[in-house]
Structure formats: structure tokens, C-alpha cells
LOGUPA-722113 format. One record per atom (N, C-alpha, C, O, CB): residue number from 0; residue in three letters; atom name; x, y, z. Coordinates in steps of 0.02 Angstrom, whole numbers, m for minus. Each point is the difference from the previous one (the first is absolute). Glycine has a CB too. Layout:
# residues N
i, aa, at, east, north, up
NUM, ALA, CA, X, Y, Z $
...
***
This chain:
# residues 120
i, aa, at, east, north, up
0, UNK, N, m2033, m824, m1064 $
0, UNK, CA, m45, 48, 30 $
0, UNK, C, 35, 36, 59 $
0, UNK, O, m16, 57, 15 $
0, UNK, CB, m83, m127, m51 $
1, UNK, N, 145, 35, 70 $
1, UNK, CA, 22, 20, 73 $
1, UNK, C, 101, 19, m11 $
1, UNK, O, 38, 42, 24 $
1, UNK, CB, m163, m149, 54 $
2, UNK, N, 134, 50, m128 $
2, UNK, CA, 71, 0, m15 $
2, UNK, C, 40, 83, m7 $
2, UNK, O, m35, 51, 0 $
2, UNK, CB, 0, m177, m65 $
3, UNK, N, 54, 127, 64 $
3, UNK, CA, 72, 83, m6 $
3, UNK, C, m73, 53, 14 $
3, UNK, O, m18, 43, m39 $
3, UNK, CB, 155, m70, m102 $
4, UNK, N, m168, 12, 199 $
4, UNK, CA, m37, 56, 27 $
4, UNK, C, m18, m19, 74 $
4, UNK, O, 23, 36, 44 $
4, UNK, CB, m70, m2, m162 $
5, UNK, N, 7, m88, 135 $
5, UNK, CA, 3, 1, 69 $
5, UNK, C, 65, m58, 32 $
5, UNK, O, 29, 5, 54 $
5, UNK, CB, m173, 33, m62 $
6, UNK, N, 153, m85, m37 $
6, UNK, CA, 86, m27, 11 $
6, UNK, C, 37, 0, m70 $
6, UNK, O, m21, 0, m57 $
6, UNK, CB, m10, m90, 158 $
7, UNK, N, 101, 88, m71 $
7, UNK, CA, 59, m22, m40 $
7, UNK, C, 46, m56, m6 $
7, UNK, O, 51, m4, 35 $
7, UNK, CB, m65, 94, m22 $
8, UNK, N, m2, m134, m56 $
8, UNK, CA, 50, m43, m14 $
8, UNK, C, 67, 5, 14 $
8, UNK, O, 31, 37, m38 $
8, UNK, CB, m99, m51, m27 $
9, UNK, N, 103, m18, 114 $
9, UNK, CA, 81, 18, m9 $
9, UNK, C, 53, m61, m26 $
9, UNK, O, 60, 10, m12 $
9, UNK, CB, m84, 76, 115 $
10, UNK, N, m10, m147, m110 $
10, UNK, CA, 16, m59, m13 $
10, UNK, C, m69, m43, m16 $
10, UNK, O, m57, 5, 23 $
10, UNK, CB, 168, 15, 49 $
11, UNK, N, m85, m59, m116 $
11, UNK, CA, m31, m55, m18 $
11, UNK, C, m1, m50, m48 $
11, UNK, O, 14, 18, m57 $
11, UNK, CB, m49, 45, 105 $
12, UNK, N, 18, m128, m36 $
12, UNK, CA, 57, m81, m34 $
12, UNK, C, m89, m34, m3 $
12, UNK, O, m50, 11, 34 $
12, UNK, CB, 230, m42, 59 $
13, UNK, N, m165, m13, m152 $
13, UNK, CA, m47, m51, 12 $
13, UNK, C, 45, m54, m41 $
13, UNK, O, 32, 1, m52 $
13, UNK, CB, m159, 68, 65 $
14, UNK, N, 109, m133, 52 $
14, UNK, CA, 49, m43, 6 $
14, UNK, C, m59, m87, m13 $
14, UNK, O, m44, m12, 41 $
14, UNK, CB, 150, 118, 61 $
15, UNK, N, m97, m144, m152 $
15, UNK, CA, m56, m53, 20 $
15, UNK, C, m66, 0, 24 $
15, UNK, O, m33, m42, 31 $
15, UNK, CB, 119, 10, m17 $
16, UNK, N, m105, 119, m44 $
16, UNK, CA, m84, m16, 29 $
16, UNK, C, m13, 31, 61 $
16, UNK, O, m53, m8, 30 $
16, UNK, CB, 48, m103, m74 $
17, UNK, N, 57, 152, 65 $
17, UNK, CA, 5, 32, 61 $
17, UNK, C, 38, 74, m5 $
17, UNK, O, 61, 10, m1 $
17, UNK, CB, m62, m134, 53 $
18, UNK, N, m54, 172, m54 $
18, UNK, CA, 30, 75, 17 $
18, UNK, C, 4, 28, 54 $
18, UNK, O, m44, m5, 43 $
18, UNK, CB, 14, 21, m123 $
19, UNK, N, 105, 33, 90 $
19, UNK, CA, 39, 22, 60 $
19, UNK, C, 4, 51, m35 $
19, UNK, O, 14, 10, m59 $
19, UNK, CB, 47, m94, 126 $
20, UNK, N, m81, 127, m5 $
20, UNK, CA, 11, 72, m22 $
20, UNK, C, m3, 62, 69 $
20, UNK, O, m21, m13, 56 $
20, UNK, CB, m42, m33, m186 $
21, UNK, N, 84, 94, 113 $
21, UNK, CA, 20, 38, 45 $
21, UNK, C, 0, 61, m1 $
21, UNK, O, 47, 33, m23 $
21, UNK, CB, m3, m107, 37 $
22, UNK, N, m105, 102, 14 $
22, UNK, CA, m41, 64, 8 $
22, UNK, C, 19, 49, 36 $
22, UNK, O, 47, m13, 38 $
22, UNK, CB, m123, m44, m50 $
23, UNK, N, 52, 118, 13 $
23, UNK, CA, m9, 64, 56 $
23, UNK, C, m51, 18, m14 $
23, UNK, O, m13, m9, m60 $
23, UNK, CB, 109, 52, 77 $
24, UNK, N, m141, m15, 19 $
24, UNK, CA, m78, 46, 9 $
24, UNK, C, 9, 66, 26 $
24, UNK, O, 14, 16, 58 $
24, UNK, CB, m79, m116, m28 $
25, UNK, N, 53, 146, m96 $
25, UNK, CA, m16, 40, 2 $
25, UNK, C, m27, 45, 41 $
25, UNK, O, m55, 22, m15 $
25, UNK, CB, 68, m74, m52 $
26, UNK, N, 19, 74, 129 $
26, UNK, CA, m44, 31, 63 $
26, UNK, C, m30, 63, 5 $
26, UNK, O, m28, 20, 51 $
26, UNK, CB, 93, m80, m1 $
27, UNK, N, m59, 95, m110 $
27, UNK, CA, m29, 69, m38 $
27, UNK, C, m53, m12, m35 $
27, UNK, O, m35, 49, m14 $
27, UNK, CB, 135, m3, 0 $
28, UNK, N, m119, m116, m11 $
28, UNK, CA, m75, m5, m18 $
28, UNK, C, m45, 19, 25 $
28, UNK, O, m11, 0, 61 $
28, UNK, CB, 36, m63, m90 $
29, UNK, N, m75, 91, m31 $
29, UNK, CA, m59, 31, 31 $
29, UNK, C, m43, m52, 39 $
29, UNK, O, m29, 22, 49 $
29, UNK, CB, 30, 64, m142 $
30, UNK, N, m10, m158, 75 $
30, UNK, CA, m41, m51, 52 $
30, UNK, C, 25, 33, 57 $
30, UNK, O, m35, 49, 14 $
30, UNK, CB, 28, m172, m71 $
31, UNK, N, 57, 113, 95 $
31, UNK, CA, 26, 30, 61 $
31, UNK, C, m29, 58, 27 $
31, UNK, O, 5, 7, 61 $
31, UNK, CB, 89, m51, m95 $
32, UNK, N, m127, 92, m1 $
32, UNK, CA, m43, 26, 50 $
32, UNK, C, m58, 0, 18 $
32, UNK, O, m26, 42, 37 $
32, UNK, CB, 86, m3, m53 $
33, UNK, N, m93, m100, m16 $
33, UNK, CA, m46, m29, 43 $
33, UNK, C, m1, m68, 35 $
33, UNK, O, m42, m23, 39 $
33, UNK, CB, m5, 93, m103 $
34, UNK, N, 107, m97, 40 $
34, UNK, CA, 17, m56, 40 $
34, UNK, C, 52, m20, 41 $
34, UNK, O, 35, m48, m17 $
34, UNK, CB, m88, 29, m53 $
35, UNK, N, 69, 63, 145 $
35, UNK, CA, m60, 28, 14 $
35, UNK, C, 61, 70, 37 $
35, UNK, O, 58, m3, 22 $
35, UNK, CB, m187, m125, m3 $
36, UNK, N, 82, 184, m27 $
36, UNK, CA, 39, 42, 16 $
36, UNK, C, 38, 12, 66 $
36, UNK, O, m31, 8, 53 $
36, UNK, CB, m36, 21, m132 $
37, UNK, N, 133, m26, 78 $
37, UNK, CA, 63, 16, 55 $
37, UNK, C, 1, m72, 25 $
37, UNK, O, 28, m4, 54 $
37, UNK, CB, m45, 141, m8 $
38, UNK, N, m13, m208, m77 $
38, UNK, CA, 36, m49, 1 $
38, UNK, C, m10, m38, m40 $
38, UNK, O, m44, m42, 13 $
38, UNK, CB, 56, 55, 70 $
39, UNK, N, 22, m16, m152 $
39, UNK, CA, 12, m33, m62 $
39, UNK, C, 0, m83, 8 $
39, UNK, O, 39, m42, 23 $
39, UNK, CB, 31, 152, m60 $
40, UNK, N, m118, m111, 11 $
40, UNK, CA, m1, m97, m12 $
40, UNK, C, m26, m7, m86 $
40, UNK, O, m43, 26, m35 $
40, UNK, CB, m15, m74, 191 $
41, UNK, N, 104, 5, m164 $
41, UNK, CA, m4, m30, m84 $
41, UNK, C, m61, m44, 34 $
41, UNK, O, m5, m35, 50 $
41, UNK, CB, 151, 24, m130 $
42, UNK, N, m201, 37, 12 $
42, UNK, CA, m51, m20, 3 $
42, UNK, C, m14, m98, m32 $
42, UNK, O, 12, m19, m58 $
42, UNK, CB, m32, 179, 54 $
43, UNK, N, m3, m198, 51 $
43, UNK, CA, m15, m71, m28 $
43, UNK, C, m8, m2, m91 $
43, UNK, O, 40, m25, m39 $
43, UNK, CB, m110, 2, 170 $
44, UNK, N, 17, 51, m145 $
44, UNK, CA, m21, 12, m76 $
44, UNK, C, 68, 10, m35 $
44, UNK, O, 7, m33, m51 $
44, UNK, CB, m127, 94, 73 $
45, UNK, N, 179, m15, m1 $
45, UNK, CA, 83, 32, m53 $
45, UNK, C, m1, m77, 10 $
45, UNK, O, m27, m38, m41 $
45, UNK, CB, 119, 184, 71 $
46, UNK, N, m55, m170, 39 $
46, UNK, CA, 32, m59, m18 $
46, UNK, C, m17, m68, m44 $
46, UNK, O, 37, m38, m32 $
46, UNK, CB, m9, 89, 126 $
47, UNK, N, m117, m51, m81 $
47, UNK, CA, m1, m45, m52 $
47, UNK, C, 2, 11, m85 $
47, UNK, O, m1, m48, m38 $
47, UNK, CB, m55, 7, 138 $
48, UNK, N, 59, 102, m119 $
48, UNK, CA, 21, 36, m39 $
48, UNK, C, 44, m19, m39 $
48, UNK, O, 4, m25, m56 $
48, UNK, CB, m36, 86, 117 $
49, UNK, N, 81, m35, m1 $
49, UNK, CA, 100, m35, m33 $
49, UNK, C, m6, m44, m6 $
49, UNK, O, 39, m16, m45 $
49, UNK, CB, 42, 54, 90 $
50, UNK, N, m113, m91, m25 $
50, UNK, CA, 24, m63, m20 $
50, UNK, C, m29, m16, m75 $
50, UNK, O, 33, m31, m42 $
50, UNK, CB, m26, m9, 173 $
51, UNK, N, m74, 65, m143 $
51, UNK, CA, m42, m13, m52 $
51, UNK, C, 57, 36, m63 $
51, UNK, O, 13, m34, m49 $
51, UNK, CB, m155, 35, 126 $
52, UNK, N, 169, 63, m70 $
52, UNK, CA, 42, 16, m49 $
52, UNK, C, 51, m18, m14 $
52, UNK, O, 25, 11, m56 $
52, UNK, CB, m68, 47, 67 $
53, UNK, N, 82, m100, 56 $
53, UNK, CA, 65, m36, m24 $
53, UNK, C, m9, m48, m38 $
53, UNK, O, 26, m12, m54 $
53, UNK, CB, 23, 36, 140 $
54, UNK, N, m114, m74, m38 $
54, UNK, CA, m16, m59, m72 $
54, UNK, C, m3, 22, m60 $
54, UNK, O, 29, m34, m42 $
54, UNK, CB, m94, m24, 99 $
55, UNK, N, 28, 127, m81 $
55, UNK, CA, 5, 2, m52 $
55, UNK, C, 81, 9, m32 $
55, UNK, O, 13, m19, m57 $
55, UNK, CB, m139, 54, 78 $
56, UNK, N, 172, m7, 17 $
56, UNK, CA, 63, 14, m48 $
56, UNK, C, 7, m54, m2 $
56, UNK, O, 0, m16, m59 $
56, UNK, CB, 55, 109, 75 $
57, UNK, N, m43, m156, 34 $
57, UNK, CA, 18, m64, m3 $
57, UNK, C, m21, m21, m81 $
57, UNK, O, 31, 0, m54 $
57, UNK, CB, m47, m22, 196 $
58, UNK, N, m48, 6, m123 $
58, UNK, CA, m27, m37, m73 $
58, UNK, C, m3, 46, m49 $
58, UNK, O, m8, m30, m54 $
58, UNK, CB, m63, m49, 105 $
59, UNK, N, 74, 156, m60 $
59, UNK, CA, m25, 40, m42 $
59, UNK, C, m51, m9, m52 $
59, UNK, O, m3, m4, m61 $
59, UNK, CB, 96, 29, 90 $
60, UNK, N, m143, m26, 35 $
60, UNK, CA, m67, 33, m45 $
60, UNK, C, m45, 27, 51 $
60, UNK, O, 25, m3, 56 $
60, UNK, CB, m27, m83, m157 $
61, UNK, N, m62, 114, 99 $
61, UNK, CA, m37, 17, 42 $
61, UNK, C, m53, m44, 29 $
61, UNK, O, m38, m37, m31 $
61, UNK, CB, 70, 129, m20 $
62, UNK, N, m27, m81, 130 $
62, UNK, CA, m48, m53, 13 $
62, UNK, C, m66, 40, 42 $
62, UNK, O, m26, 55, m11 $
62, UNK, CB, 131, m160, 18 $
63, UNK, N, m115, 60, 38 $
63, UNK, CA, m82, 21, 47 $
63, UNK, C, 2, m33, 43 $
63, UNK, O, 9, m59, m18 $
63, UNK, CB, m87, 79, m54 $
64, UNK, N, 73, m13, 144 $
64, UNK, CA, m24, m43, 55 $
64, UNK, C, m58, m43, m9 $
64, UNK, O, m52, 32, m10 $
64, UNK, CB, 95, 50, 73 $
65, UNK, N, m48, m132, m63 $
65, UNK, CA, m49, m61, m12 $
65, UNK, C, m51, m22, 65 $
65, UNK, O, m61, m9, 3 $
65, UNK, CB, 161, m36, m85 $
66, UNK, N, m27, 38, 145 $
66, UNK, CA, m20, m32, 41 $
66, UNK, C, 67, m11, 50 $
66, UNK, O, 49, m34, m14 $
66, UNK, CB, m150, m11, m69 $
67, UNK, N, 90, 82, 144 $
67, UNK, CA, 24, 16, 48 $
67, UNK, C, m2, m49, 66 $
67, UNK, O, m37, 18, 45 $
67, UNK, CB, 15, 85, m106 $
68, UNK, N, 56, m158, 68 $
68, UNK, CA, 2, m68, 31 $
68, UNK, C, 26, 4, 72 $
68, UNK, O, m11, m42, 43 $
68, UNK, CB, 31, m10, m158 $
69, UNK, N, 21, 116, 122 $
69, UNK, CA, 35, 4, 58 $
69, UNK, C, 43, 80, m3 $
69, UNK, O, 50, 15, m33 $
69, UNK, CB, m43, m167, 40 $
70, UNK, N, m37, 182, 28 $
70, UNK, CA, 25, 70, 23 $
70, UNK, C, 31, m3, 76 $
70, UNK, O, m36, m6, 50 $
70, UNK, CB, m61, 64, m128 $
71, UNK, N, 156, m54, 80 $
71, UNK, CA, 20, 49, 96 $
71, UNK, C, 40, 36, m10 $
71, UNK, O, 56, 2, m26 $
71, UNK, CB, m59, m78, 111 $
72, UNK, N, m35, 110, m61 $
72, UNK, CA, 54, 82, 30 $
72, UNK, C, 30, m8, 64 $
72, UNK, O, m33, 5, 51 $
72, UNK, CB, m45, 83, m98 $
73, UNK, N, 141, m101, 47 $
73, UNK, CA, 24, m31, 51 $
73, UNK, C, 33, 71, 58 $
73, UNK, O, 3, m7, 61 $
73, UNK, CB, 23, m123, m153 $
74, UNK, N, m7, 191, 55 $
74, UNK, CA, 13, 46, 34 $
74, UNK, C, m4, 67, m64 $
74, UNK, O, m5, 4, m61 $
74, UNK, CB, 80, m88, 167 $
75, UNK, N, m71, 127, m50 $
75, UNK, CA, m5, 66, m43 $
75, UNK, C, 71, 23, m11 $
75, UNK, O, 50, m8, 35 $
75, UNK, CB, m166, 47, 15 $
76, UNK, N, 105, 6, m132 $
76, UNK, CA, 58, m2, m27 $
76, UNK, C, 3, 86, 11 $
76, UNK, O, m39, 28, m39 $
76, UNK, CB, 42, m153, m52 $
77, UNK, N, 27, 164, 127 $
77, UNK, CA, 5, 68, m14 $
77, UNK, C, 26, 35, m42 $
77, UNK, O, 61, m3, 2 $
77, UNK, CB, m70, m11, 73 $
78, UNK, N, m22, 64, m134 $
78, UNK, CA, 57, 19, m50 $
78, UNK, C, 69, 39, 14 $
78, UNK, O, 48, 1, m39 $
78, UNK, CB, m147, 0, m21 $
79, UNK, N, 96, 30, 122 $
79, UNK, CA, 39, 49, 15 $
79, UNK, C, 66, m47, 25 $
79, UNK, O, 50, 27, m22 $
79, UNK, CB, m151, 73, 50 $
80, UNK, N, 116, m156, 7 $
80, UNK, CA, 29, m49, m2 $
80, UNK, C, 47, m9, m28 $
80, UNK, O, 53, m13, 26 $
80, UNK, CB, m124, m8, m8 $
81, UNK, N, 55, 29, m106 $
81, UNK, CA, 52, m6, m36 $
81, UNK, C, 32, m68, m5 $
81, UNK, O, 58, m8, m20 $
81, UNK, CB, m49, 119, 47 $
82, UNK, N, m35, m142, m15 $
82, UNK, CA, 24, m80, 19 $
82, UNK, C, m2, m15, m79 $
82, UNK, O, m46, 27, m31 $
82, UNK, CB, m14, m71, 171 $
83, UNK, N, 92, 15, m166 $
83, UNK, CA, m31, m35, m71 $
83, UNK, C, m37, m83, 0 $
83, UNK, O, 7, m46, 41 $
83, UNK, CB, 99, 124, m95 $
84, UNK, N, m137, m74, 3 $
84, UNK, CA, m38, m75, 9 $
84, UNK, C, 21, m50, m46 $
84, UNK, O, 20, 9, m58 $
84, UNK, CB, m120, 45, 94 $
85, UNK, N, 93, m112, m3 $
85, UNK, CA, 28, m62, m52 $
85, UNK, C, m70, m12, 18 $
85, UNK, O, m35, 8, 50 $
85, UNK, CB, 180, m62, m53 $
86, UNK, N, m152, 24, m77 $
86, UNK, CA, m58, m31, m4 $
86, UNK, C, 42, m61, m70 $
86, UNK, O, 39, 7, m47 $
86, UNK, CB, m159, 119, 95 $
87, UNK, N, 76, m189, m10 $
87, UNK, CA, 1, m57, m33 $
87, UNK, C, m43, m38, m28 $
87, UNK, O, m41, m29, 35 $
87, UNK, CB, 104, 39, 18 $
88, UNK, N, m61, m20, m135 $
88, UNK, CA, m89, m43, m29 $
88, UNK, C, 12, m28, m25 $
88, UNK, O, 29, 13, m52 $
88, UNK, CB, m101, 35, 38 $
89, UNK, N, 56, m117, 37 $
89, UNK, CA, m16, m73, m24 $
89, UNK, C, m46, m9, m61 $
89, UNK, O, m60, m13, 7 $
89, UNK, CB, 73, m15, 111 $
90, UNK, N, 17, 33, m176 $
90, UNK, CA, m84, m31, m62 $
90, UNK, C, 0, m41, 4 $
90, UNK, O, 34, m27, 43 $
90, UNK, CB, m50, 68, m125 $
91, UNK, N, m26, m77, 35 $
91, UNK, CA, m21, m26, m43 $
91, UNK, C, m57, 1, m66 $
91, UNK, O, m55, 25, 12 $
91, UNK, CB, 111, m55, 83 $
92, UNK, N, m47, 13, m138 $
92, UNK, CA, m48, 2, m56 $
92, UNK, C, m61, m38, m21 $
92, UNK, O, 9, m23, m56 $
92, UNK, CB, 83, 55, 35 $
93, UNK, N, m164, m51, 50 $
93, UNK, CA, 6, m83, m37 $
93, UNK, C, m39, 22, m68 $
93, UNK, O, 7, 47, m38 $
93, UNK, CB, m18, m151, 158 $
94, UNK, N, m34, 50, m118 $
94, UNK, CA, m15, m6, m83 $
94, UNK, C, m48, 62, m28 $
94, UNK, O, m5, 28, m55 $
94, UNK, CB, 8, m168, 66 $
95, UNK, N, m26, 146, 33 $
95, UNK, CA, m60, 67, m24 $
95, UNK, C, 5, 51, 1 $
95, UNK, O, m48, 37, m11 $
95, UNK, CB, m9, m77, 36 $
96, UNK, N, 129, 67, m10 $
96, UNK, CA, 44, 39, m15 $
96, UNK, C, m24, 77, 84 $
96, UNK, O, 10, 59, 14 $
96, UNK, CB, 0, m117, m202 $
97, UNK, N, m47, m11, 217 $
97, UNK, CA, 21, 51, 77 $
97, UNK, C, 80, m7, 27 $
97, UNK, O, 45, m31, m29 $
97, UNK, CB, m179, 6, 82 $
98, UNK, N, 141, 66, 13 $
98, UNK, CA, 72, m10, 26 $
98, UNK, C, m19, m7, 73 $
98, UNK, O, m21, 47, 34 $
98, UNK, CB, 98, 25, m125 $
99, UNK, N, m69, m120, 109 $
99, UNK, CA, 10, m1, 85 $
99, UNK, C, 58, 11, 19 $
99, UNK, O, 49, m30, m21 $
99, UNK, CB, m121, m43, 39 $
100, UNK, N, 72, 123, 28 $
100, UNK, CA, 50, 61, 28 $
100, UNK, C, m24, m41, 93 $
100, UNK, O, m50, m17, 33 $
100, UNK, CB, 38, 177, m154 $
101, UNK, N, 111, m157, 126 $
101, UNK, CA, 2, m10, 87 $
101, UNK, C, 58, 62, 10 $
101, UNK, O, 53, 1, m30 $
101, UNK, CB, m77, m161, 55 $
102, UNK, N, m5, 226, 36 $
102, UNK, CA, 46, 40, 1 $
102, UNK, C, 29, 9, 47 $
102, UNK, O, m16, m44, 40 $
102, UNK, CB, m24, 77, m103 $
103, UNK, N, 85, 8, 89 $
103, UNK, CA, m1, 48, 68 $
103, UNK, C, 19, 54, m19 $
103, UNK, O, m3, 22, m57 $
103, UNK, CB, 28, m93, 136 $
104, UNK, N, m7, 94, m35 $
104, UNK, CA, 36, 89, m11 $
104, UNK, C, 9, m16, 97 $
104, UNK, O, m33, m23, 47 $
104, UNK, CB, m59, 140, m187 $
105, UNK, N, 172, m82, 122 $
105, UNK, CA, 36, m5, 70 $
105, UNK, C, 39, 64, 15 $
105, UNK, O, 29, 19, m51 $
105, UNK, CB, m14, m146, 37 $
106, UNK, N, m8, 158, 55 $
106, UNK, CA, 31, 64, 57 $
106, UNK, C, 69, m27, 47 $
106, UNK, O, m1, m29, 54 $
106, UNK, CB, m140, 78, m34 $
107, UNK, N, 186, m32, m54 $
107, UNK, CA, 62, m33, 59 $
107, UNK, C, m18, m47, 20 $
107, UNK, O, m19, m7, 59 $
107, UNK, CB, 58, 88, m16 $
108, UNK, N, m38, m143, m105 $
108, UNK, CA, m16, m101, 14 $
108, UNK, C, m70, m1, 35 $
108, UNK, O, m24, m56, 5 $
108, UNK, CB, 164, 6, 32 $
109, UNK, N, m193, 121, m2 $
109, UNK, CA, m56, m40, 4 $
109, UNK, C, m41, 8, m35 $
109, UNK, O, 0, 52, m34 $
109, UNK, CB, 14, m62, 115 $
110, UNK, N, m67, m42, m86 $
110, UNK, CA, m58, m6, m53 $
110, UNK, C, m40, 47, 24 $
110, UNK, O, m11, 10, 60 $
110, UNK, CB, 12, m126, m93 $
111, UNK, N, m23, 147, m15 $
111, UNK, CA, m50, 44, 13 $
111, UNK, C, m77, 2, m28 $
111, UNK, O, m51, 25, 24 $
111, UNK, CB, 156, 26, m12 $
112, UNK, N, m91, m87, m70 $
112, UNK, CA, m65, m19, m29 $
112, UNK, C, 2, m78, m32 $
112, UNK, O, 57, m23, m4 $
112, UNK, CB, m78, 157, m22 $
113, UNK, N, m26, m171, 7 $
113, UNK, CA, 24, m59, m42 $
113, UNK, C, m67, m5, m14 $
113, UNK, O, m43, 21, 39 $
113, UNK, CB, 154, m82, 6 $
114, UNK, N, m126, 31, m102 $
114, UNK, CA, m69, m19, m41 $
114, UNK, C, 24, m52, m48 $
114, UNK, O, 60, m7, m11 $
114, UNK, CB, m122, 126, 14 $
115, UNK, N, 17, m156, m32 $
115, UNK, CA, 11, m60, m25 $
115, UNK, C, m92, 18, m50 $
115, UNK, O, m56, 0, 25 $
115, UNK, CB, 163, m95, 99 $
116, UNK, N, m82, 111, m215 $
116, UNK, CA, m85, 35, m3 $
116, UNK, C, 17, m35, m93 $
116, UNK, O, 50, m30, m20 $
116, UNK, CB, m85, 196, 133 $
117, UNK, N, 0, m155, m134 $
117, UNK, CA, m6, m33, m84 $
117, UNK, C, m31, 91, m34 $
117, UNK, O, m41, 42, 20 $
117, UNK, CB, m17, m229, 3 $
118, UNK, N, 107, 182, m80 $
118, UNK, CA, m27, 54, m57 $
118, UNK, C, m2, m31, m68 $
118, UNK, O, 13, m58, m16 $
118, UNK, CB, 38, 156, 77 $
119, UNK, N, m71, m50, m96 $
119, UNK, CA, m18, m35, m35 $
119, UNK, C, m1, 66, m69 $
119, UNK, O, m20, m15, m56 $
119, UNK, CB, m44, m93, 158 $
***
């Protein structure tokens, strides 16, 4: 939904259950001019977003937020910045074929967001 339009993939590995990957945001998106105008903040909702669509490349298939256990927005990410983002997700699978997801997404080594949420 958000992928090769409001970010871009520039890397990315999944290693034992754990995807690394490595973004840029789009600072010409139209969200950006209402969020918020002449000072750009990636909106809470994108980021939990990316993560929901990387799980999906991870596991490849489509999922749904279930249940949201732990959200922080630890700082604001500006698009104009240009900073790129590592973001890191912990699965797992269990039997009922939900996935409990532990994430972050980080800005030059700091965390900027992290949630810990089940899809399904």
C-alpha cells in the first residue's frame, strides 16, 4: 500500500525469523501536506504500516493488525532529513497461523518507533 510510493526499499535480508531492511521516505508525498505543513513528520499510522508490509514480504502473504500490545514513538522522523531507516522484525508464527511481530525502525542507531503487535 505504502511500498515504492511513500517509502523505498534499498536493502533487505531475512535471517532466522528476523527482517532487516533499509528504507528512505518519500518527502514529496502527498500525506506531507497535511502532515503537517512546513514541518514534515512521518505520520505514527506510515510507520506502523512498514512494518505490517515488511512482515508481509518476510512471510509472503497478506496480513491484518489483530492486536497492538505496545506502540512508542520514541522521536520524530522528518522526511526532508533524508536520513534512511533501518528497521528490524522479530517473527514468529504459532499455530493459528497469527504472527507476533517485535519491531523498531531506527534514524542514525536511534529508535524511533518500536511496537511489539500480532497479525494475523
Amino acid at each position: 500500500m505504502l511500498k515504492d510510493d511513500f517509502y523505498h526499499i534499498i536493502f533487505s535480508s531475512v535471517e532466522a525469523d528476523v527482517l532487516h531492511a533499509t528504507l528512505t521516505v518519500n518527502s514529496t508525498h502527498r500525506i506531507f501536506q497535511g502532515h503537517f505543513p512546513g514541518q514534515p513528520v512521518v505520520p505514527g499510522a506510515c510507520l506502523l504500516q512498514i512494518v505490517k508490509e515488511l512482515t508481509e514480504l518476510a512471510i509472503g502473504r497478506s496480513l491484518r493488525l489483530i492486536k497492538a500490545d505496545d506502540l512508542k514513538f520514541l522521536s520524530i522522523i522528518n522526511p526532508n532529513d533524508k536520513d534512511r531507516l533501518a528497521v528490524n522484525i522479530h517473527y514468529s508464527l504459532t499455530d493459528s497461523m497469527h504472527v507476533k511481530i517485535n519491531a523498531t525502525i531506527l534514524k542514525n542507531e536511534d529508535v524511533c518507533f518500536k511496537c511489539k503487535a500480532t497479525l494475523l
